[in-house]
N, C-alpha and C positions, 0 to 999 in steps of 0.2 A: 158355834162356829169352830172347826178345826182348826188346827194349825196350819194347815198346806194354804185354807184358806184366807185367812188371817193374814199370814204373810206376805198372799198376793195382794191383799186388800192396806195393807201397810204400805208396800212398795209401788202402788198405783197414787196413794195419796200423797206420799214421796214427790213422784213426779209430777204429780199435778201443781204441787207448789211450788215445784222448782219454777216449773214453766209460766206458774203464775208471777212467780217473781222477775224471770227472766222479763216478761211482757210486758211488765212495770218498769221497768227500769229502761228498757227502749222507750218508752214513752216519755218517759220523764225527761229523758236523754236528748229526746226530743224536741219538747216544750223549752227544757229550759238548753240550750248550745253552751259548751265551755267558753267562761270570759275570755279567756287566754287564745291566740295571743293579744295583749294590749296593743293598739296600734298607736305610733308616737309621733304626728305630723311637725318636722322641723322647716318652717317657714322663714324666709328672708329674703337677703340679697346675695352680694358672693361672701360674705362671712358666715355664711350659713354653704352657701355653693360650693364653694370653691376650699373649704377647710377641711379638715377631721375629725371635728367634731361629732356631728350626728355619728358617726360610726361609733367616735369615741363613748359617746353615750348611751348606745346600743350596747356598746361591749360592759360597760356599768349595771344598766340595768338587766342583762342576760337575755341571751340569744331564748331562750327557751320560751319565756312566757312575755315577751318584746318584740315587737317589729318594728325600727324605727326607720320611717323615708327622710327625703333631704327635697324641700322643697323649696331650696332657694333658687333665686334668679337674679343673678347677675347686675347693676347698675340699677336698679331700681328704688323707685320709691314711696315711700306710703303717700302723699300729696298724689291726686289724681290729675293735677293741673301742671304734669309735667310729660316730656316726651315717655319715661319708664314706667309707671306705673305698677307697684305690683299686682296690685287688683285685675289688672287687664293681660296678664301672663296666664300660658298655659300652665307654669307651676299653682298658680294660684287653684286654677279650675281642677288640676291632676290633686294638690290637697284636698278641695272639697270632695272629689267623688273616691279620695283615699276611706272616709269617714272614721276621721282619727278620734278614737276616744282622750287622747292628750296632744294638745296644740302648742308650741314652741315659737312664739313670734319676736323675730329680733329683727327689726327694724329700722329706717330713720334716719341712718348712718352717710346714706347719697342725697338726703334732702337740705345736709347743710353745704352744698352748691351755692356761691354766694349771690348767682342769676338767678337762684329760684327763694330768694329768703322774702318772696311779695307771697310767695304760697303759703308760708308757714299763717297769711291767716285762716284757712282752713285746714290745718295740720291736724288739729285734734278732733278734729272730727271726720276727717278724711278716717284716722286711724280706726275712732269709734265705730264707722260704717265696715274696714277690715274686721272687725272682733265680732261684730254682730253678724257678721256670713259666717262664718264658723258656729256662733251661740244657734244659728237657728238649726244647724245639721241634727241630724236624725237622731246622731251617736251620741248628742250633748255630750260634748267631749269639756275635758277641764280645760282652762284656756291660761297660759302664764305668758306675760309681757314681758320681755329683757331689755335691760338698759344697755346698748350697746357699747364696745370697751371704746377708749379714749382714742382721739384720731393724735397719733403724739406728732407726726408731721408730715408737713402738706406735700410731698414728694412728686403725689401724680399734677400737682396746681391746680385741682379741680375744687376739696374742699376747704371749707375756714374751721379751724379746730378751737376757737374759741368761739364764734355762733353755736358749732355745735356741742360745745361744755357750757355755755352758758341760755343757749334756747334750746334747741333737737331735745337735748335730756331731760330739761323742765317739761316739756309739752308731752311727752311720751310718758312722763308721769301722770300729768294731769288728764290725757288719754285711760291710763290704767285705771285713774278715779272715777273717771267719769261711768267708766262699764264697771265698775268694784271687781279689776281683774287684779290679780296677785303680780307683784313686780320680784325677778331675780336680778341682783344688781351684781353684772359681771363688770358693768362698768368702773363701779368700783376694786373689787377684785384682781383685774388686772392692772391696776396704777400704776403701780410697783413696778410694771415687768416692760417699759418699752425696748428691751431687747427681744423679746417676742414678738417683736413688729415691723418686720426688715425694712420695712416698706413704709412702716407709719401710720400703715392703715389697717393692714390683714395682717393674724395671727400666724404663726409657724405651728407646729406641731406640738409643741410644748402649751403656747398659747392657747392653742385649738383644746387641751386634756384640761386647762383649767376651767374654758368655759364650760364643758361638757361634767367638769365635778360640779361647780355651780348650779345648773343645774338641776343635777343626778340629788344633789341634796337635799335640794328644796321642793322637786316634786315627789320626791318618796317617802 
């Protein structure tokens, strides 16, 4: 074989490979879709609604390979046996069809109403039935339960803040056992801080950066 020929025979197998590689790699690219972005369903009521948090937490865990929604809904509550329910929200139904690979559920905090404390006998399993609509999504997303922060006082007259430190909290634990979900206890976390809570009940903005470190720390 000459040289002239040689060469073209070199630079044809060149490109052949190239393009065999190129055609591999579309396929694979294929098969397998970048995990990224992670999507991060933040489910509740307005402390999840109505705060900074979910943002706050977005901006934590990076805009880039994170997408985090804000699923909460206003007044609501995990007991099914009340006018709000979150189950029966269209937040509810926009989180399932989000298909969050990570679920964020902070709950509980409107069912220590002291008219509704005959529901808390199916509290925990009302909850249990919330966790298991998410465990059955496609995405099998990781699922983490939050202790919600302390109602430090009753300003709107609606809740009792010692039912809810002394049952809501229990039962939202015993919920978390029951499904073996992982608990972040913001509840604790914010003790400290009822100046964070103009209100007594919802966080400020400051309030809002703690829960979101909470957390940012314990799912990463």
């Amino acid at each position: 074989m000459d040289k002239n020929k040689l060469r073209l025979f070199v630079i044809g197998l060149t490109i052949l490979l190239v393009s065999s590689g190129i055609v591999a790699f579309l396929i694979l690219a294929k098969e397998k879709p970048s995990s990224f972005p992670v999507r991060v369903a933040c489910v509740g009521d307005s402390l999840t609604q109505s705060t900074e948090y979910p943002y706050d937490l977005w901006m934590l865990l990076g805009t880039a390979n994170y997408t985090v929604e804000n699923f909460g809904a206003g007044s609501t509550t995990v007991s099914v046996n009340t006018e709000t329910p979150y189950i029966n929200t269209s937040a509810f139904q926009n989180a399932l069809k989000f298909q969050p690979n990570i679920v964020i559920i902070m709950l509980g905090t409107n069912d220590a109403q002291p008219n509704l404390e005959a529901n808390n006998v199916t509290f925990v399993d009302d909850y249990a039935k919330l966790i298991s609509s998410f465990q059955e999504l496609a995405s099998k997303p990781k699922i983490w339960v939050v202790l919600p922060p302390l109602i430090f006082s009753n300003q709107s007259g609606k809740l009792d803040p010692e039912y809810f430190k002394s049952t809501i909290i229990t039962d939202i634990g015993k919920a978390a056992n029951e499904t073996n979900m992982p608990i972040i206890n913001v509840h604790s976390a914010l003790a400290g801080y009822p100046n964070y809570f103009p209100d007594g009940e919802h966080p400020n903005n400051a309030g809002a950066e703690i829960i979101a470190t909470e957390i940012y720390k314990t799912i990463i």
